[in-house]
VOBA-1610 file (N, C-alpha, C; in pm, whole numbers, padded with zeros to 5 digits, always signed):
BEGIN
Unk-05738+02488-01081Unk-05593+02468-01082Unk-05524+02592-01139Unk-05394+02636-01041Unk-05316+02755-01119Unk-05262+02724-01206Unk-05282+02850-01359Unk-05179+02833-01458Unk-05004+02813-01434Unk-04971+02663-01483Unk-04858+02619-01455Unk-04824+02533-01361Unk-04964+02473-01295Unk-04926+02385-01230Unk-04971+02277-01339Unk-04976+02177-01289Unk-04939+02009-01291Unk-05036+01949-01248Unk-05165+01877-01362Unk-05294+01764-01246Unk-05192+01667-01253Unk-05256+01564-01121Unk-05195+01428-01070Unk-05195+01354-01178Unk-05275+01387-01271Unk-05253+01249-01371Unk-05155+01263-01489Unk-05104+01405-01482Unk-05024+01396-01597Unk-04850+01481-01560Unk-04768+01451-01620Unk-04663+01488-01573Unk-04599+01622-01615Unk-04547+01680-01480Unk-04479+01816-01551Unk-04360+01800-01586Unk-04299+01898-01642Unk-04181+01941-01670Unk-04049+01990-01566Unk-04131+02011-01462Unk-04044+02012-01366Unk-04075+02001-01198Unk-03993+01939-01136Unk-04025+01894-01009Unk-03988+02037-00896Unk-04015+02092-00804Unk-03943+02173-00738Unk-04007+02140-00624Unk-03831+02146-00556Unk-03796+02053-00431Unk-03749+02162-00327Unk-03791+02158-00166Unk-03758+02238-00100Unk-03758+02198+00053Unk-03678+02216+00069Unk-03633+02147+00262Unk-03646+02243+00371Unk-03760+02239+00385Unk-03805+02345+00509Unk-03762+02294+00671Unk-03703+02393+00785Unk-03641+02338+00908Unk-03663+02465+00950Unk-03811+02522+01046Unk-03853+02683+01117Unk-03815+02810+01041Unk-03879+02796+00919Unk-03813+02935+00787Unk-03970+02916+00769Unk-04083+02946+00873Unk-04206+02909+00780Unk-04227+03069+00739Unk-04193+03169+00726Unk-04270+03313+00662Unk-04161+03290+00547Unk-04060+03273+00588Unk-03917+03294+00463Unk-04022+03159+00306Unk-04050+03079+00410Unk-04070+02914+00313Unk-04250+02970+00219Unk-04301+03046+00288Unk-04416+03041+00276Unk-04458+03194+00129Unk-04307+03310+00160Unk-04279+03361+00084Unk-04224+03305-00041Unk-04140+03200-00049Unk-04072+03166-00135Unk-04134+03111-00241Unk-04279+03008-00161Unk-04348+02960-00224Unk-04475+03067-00309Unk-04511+03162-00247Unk-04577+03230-00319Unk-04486+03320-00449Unk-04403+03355-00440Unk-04300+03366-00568Unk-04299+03255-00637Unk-04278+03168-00613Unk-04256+03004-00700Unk-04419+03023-00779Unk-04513+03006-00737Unk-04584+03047-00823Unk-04674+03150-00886Unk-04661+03245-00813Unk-04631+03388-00923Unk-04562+03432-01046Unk-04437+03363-00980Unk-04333+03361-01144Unk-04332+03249-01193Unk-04393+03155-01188Unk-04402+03019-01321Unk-04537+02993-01318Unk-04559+03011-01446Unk-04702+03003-01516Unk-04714+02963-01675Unk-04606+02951-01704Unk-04560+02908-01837Unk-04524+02723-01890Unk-04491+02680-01791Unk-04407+02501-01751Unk-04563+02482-01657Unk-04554+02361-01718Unk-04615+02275-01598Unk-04554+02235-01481Unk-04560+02232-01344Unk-04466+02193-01267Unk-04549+02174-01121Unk-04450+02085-01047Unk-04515+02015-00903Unk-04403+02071-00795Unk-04496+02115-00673Unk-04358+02144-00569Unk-04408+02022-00484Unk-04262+01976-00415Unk-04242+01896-00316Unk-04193+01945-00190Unk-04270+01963-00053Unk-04153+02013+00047Unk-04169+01904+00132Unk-04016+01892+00192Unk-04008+01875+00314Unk-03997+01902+00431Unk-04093+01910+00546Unk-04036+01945+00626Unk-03960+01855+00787Unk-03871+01961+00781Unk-03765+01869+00892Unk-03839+01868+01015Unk-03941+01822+01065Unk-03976+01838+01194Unk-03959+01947+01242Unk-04042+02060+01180Unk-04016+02205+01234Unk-04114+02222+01345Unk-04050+02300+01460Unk-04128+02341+01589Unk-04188+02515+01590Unk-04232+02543+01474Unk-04254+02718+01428Unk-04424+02703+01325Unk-04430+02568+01313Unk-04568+02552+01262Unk-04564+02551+01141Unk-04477+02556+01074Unk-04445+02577+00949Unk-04547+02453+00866Unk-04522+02361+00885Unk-04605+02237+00833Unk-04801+02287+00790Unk-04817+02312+00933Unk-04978+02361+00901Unk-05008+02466+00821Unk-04929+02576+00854Unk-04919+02678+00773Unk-04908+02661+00587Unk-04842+02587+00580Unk-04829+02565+00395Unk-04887+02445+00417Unk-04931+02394+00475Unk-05094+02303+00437Unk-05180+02384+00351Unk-05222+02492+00506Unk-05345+02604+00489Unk-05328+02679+00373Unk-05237+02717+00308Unk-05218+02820+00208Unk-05187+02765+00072Unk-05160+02637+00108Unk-05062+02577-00038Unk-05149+02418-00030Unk-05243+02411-00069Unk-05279+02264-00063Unk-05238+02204-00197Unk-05216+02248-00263Unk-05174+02206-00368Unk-05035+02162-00373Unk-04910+02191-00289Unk-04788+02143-00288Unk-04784+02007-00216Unk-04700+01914-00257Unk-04733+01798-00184Unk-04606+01806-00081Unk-04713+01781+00012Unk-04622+01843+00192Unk-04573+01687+00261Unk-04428+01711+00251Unk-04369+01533+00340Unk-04353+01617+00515Unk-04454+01628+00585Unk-04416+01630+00729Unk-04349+01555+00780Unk-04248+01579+00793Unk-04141+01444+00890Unk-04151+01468+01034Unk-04147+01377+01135Unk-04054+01448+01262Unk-03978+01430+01342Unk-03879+01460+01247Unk-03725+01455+01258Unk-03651+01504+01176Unk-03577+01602+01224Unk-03466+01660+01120Unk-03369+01549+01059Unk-03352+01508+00902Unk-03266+01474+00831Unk-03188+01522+00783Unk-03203+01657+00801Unk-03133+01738+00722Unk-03119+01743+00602Unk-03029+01841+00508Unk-03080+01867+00363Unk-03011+01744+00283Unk-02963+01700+00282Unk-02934+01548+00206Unk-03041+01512+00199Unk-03069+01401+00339Unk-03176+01261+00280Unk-03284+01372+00286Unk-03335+01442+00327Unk-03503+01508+00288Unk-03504+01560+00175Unk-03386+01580+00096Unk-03353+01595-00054Unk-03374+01450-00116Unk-03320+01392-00084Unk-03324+01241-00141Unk-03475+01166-00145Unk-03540+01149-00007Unk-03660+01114-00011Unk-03776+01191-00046Unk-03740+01337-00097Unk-03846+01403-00170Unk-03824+01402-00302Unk-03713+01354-00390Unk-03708+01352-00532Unk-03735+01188-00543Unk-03744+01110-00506Unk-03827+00993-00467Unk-03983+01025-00534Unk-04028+01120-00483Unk-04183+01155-00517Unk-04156+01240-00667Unk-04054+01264-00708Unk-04087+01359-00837Unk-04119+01296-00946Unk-04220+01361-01008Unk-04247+01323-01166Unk-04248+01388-01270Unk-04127+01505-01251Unk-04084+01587-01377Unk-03964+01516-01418Unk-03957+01583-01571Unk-03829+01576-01651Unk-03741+01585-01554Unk-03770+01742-01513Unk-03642+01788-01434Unk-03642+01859-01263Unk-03552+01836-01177Unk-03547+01851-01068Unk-03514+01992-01007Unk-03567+02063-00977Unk-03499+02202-00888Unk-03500+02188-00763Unk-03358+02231-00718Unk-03371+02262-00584Unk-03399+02354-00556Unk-03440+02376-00452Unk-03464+02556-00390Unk-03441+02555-00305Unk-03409+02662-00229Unk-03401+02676-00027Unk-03511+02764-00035Unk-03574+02748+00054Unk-03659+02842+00127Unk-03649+02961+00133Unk-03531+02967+00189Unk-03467+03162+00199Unk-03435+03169+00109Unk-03548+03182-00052Unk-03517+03218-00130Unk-03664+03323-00238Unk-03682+03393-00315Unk-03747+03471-00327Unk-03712+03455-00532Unk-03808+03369-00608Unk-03819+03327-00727Unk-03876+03484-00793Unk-03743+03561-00909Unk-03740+03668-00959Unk-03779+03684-01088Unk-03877+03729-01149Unk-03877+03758-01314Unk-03855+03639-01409Unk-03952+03519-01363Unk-03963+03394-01427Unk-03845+03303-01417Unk-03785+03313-01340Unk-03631+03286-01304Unk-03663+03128-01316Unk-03778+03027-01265Unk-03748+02879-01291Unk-03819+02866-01416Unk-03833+02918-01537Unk-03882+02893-01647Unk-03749+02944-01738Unk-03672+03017-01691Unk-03629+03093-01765Unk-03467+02978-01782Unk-03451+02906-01645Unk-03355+02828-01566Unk-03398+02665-01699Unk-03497+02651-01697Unk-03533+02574-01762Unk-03518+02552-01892Unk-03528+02663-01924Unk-03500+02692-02119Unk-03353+02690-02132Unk-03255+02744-02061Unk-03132+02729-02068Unk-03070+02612-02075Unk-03147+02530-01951Unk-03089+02386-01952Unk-03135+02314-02117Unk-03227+02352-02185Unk-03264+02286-02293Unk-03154+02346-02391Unk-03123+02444-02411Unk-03024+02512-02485Unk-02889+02461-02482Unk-02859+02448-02329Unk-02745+02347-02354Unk-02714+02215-02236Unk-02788+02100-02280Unk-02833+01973-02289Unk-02713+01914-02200Unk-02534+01937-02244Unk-02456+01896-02214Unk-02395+01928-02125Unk-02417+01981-02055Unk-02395+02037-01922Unk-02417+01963-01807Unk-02556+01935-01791Unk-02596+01837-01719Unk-02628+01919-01570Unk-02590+01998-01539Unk-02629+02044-01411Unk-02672+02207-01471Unk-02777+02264-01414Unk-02775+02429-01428Unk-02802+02515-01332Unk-02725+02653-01278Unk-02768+02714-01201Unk-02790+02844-01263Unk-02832+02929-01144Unk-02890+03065-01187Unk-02771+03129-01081Unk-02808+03277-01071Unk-02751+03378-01001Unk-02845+03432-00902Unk-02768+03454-00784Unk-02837+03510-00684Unk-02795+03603-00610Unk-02869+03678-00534Unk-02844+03808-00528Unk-02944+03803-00380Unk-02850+03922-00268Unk-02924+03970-00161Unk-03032+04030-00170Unk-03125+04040-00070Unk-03248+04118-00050Unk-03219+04261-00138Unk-03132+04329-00047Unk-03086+04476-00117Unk-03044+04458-00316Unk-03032+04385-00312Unk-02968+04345-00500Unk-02868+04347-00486Unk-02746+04340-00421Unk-02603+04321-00421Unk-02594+04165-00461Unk-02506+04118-00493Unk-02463+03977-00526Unk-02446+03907-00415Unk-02481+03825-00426Unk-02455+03672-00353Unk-02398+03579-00458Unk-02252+03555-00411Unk-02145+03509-00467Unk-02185+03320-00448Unk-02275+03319-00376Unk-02217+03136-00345Unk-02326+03052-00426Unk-02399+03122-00545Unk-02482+03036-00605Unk-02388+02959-00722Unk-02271+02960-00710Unk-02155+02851-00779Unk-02004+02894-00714Unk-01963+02749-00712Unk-01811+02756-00669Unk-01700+02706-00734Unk-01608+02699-00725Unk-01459+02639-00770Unk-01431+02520-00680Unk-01372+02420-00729Unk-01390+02293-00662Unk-01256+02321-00577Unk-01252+02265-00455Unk-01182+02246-00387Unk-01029+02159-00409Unk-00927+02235-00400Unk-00839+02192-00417Unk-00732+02179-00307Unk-00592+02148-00348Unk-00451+02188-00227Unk-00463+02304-00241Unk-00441+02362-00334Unk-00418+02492-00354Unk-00532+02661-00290Unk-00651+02576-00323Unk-00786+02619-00292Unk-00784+02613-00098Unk-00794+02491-00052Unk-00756+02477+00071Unk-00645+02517+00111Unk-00543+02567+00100Unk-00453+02598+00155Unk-00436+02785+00116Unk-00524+02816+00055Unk-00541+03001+00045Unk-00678+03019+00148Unk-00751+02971+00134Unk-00880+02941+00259Unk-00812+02938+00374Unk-00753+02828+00426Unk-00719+02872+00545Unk-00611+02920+00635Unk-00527+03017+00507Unk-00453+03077+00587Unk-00459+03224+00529Unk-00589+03271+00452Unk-00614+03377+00496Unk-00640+03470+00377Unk-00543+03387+00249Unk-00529+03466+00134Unk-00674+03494+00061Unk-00709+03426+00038Unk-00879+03418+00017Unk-00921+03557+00072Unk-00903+03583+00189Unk-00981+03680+00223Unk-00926+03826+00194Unk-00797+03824+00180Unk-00656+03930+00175Unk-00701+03980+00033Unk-00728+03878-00074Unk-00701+03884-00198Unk-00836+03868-00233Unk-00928+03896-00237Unk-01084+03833-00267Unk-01096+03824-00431Unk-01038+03980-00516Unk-01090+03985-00624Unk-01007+03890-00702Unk-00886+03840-00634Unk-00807+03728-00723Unk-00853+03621-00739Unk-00888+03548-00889Unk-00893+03415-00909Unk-00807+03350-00851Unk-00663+03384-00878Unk-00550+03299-00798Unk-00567+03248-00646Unk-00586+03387-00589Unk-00583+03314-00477Unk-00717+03345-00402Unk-00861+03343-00459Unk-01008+03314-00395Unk-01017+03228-00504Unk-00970+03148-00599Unk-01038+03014-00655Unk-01143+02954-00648Unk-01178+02927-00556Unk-01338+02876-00500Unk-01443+02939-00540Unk-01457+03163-00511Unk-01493+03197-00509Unk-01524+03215-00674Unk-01388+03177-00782Unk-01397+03265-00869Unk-01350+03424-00890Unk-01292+03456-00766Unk-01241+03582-00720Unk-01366+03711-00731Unk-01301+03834-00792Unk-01432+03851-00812Unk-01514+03892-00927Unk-01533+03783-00997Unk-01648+03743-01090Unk-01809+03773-01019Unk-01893+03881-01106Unk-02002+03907-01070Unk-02106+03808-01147Unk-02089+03736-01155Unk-02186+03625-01207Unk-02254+03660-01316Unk-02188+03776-01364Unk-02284+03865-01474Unk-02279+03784-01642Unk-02198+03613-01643Unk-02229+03591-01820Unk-02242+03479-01764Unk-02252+03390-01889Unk-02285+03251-01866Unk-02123+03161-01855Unk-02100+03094-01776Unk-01940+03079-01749Unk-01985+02873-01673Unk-01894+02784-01720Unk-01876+02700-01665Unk-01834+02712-01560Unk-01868+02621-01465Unk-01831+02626-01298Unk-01822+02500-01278Unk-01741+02467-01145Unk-01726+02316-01080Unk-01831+02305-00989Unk-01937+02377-00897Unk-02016+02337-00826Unk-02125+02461-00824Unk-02278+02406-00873Unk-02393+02498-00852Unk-02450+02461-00726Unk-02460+02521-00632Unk-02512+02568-00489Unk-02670+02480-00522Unk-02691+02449-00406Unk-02829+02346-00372Unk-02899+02435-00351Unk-02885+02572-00387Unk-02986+02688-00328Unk-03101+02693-00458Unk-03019+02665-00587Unk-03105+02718-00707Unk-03009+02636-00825Unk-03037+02478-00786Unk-02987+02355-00872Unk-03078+02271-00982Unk-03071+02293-01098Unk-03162+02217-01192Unk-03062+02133-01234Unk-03106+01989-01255Unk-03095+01895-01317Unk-03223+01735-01350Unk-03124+01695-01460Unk-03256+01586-01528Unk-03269+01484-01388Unk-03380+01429-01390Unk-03432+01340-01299Unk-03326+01220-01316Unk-03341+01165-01445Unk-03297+01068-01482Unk-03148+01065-01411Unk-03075+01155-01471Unk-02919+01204-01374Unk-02926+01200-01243Unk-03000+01240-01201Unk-02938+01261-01094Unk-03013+01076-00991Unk-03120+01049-01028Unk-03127+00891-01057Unk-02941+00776-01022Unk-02933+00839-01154Unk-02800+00766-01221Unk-02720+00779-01141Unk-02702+00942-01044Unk-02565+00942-00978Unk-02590+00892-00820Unk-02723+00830-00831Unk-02787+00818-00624Unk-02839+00920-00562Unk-02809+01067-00599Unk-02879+01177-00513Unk-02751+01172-00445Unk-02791+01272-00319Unk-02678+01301-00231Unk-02650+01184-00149Unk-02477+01212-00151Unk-02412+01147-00021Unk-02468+01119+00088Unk-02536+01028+00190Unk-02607+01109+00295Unk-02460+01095+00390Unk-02366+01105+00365Unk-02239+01107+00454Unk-02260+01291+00482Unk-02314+01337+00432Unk-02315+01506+00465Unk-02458+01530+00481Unk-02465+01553+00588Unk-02599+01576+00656Unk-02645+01708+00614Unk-02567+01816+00633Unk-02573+01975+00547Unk-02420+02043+00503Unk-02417+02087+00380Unk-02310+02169+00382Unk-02179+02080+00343Unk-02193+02081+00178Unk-02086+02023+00125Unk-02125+01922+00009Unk-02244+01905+00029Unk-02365+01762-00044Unk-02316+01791-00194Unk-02344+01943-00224Unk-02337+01963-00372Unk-02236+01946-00437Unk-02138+01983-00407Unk-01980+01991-00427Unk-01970+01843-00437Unk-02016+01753-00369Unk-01957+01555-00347Unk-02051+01543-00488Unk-02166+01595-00519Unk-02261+01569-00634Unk-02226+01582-00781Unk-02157+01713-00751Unk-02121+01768-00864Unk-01963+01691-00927Unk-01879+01656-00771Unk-01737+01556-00838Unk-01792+01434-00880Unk-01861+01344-00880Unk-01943+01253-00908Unk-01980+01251-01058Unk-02045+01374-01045Unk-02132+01397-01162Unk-02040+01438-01296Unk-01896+01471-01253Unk-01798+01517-01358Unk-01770+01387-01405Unk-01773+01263-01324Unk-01728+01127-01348Unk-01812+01098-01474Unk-01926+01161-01468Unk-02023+01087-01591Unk-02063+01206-01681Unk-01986+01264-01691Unk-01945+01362-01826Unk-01988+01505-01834Unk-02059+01556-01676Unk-02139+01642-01645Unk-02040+01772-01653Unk-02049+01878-01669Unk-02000+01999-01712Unk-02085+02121-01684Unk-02144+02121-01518Unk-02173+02184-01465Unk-02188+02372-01526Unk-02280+02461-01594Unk-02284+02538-01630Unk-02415+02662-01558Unk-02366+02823-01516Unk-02458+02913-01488Unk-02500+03020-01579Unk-02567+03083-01562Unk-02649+03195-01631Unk-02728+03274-01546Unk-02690+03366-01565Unk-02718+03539-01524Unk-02897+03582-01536Unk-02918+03541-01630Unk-03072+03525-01670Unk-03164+03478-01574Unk-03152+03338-01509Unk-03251+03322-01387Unk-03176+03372-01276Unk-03238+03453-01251Unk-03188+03554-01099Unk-03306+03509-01000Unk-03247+03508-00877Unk-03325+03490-00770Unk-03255+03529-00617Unk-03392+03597-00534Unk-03278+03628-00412Unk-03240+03514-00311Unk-03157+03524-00230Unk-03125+03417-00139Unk-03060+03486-00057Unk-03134+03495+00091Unk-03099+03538+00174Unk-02970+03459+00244Unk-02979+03369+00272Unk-02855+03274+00314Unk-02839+03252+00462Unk-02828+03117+00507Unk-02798+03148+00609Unk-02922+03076+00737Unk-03048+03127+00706Unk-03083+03135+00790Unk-03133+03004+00916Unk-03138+02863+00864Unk-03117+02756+00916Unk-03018+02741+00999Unk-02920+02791+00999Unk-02822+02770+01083Unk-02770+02878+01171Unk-02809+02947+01254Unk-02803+03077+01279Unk-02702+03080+01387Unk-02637+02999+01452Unk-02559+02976+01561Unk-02431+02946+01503Unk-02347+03080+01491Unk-02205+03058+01399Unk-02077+02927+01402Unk-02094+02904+01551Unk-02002+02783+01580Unk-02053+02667+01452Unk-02161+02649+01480Unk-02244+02489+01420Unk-02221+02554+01278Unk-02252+02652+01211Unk-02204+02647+01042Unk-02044+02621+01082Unk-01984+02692+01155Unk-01824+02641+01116Unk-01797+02495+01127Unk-01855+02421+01212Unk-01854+02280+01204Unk-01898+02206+01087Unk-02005+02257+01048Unk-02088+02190+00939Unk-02019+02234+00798Unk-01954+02366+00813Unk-01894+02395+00680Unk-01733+02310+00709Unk-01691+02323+00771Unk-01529+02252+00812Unk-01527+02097+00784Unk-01629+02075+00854Unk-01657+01934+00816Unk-01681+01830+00732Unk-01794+01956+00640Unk-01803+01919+00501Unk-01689+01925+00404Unk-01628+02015+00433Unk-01474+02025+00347Unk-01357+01930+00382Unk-01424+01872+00500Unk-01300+01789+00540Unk-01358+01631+00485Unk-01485+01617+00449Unk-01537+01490+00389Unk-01524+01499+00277Unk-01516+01633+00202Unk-01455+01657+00058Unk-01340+01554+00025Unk-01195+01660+00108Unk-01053+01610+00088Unk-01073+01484+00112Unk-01094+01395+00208Unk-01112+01266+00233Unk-01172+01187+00109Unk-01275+01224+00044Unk-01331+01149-00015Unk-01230+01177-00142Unk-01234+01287-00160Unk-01166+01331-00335Unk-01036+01368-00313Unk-00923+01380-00257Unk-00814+01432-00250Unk-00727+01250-00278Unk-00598+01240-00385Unk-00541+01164-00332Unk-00427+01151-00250Unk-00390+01023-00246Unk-00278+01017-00213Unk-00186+01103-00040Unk-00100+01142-00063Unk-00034+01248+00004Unk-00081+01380+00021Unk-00196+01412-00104Unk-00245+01573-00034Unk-00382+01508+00060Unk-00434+01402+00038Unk-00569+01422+00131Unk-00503+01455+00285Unk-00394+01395+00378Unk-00372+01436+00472Unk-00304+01573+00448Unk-00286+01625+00414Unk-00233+01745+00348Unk-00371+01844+00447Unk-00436+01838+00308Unk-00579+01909+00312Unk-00630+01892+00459Unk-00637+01729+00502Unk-00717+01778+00606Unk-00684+01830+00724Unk-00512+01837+00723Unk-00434+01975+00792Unk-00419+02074+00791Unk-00460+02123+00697Unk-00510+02310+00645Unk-00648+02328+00728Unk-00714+02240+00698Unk-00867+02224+00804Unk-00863+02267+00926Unk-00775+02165+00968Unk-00725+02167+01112Unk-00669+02309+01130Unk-00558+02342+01078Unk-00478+02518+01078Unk-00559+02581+01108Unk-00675+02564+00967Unk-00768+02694+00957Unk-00846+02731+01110Unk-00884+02636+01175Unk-00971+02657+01269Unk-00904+02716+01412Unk-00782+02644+01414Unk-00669+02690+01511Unk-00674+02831+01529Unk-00598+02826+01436Unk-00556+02969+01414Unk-00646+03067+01416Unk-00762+03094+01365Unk-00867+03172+01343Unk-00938+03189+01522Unk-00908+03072+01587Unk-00950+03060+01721Unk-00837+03150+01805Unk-00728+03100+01786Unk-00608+03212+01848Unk-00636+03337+01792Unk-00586+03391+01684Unk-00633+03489+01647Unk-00736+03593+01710Unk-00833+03551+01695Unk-00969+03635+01739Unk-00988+03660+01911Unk-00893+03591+01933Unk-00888+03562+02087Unk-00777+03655+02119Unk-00675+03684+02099Unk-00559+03774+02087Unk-00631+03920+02015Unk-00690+03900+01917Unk-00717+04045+01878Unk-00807+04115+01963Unk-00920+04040+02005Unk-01036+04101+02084Unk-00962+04165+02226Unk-00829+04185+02251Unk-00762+04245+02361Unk-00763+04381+02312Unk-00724+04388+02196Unk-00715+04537+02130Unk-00841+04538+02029Unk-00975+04504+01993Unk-01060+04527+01943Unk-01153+04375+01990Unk-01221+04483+02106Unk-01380+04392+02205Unk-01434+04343+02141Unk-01476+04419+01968Unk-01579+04361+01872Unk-01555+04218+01827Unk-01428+04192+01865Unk-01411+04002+01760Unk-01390+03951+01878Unk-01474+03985+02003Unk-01454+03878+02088Unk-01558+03778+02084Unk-01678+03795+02065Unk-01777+03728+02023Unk-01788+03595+01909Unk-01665+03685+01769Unk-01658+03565+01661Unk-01588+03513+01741Unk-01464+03551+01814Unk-01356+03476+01841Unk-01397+03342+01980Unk-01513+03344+02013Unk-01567+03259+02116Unk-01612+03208+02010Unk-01670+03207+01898Unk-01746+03107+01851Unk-01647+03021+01718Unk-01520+03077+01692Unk-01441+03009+01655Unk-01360+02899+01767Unk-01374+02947+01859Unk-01300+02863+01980Unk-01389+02730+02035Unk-01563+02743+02021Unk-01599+02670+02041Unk-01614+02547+01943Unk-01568+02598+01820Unk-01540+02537+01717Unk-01452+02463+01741Unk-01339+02514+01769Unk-01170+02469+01840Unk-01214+02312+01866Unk-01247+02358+01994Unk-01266+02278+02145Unk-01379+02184+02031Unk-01443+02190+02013Unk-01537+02090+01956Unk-01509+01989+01801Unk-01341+02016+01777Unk-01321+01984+01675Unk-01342+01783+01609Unk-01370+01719+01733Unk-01424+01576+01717Unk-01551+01573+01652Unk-01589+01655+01657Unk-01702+01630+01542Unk-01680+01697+01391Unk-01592+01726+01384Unk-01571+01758+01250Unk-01444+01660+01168Unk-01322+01721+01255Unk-01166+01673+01190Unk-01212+01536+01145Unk-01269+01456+01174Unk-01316+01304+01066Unk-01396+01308+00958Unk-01461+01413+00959Unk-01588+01448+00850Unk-01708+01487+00895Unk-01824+01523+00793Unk-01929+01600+00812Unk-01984+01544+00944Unk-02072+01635+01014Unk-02120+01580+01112Unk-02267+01510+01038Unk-02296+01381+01127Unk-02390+01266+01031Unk-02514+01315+01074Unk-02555+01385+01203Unk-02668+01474+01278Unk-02704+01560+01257Unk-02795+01652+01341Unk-02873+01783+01391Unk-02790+01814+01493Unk-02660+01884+01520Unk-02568+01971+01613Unk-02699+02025+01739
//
């Protein structure tokens, strides 16, 4: 047995959870980092995989017999194959991971001690960073608001990036470089207690991908949670790569934001919000479609915002409940 793993008969300290869908070199890397850099904690990985057609399943059989492998076949996507693999956990505590991700300089031991340091938090993330070491901004966000939704989609967000005011979500631009409370830690590199997340049901499965954490984390504020990151566990995260067909993230991200406002917005702004939704996609579809007359290069986004357009019944009600 490797130093830091976990025998069946006795329990680790931490569970690590991972939803594999044709990322088998990305999944198979990730996992050999996962235990390279933790050797200190006892700990168990769980994957799932979504009915991948890339072999991925046999492959981290052959190499990883030691991870306990849920072959499904059928994509559930990252909700319930999140849900029915922390089902099997028997740590204290739960990590998520994505696959397209690359475990840095003890980063889930290090993720771990923090959360013990400060108890009251209840959720913990780390920082993540591209292949090259540049930042990757989306391992925490700012919760979605009127205000938040309505600089998103009409543009300011992007005009204004380094502004808190008006990139909110983003945090503007904050390099993730101290330890800072946040409203939502990314499902990319999420620790929390078993027991919690128990308590709160796991994810929505109303969000099939893309948005789960954010519904987890408003939930989780309900029961006193105070979501907190740290600079200290670093890890890379490529991003992205599950969904590689730009239309279907704009659906899946639009959608999810539009099951947000619905669920959490009251009153008079939830239809509010989920008309900025609507704007955002419009417009971004006109747009790109008008510009690509005088610059060819955004004719490409601008088809795949349009097919977005045209396909907006699967979103404007909420997340899509499928595999697009």
């Amino acid at each position: 047995m490797r130093r830091g793993q976990t025998a069946k008969n006795s329990a680790p300290i931490v569970s690590i959870m991972l939803v594999n869908w044709n990322t088998r070199e990305m999944t198979l890397e990730c996992l050999r980092s996962v235990y390279a850099e933790t050797t200190n904690i006892p700990f168990e990985v769980i994957v799932v995989d979504n009915g991948s057609h890339d072999g991925s399943a046999e492959a981290i059989a052959e190499e990883f017999p030691q991870v306990e492998l849920m072959a499904e076949s059928a994509n559930h996507g990252f909700a319930k194959a999140t849900n029915i693999s922390v089902e099997r956990a028997r740590g204290e505590y739960v990590l998520l991971l994505n696959t397209d991700t690359v475990v840095l300089d003890r980063a889930i031991e290090k993720l771990v001690a923090f959360a013990e340091s400060r108890p009251d938090a209840k959720i913990w993330g780390g920082r993540t960073i591209f292949e090259d070491g540049s930042l990757n901004p989306d391992s925490c966000w700012g919760r979605i608001t009127a205000w938040s939704a309505f600089c998103m989609a009409t543009g300011l967000s992007r005009i204004f990036r380094k502004s808190e005011l008006m990139n909110p979500e983003c945090y503007g631009a904050w390099p993730r470089d101290c330890e800072r409370r946040v409203d939502i830690v990314q499902g990319s590199f999420l620790l929390i207690k078993r027991e919690f997340w128990n308590e709160l049901g796991g994810f929505d499965l109303e969000f099939f991908m893309f948005g789960e954490e954010a519904d987890l984390a408003a939930r989780a504020r309900g029961f006193g949670a105070d979501p907190v990151m740290t600079p200290e566990a670093t890890i890379i995260h490529y991003g992205g790569r599950s969904t590689k067909q730009f239309s279907k993230r704009i659906i899946y991200v639009i959608g999810g934001r539009v099951g947000l406002i619905r669920r959490h917005f009251k009153g008079f702004w939830r239809p509010v919000g989920v008309g900025l939704m609507v704007f955002w996609v419009w417009w971004r579809a006109k747009a790109y479609k008008f510009g690509s007359i005088l610059f060819p290069k955004l004719e490409e986004q601008g088809s795949e915002w349009q097919i977005a357009w045209e396909q907006r019944e699967k979103w404007i009600k909420g997340p899509p409940r499928t595999f697009l």
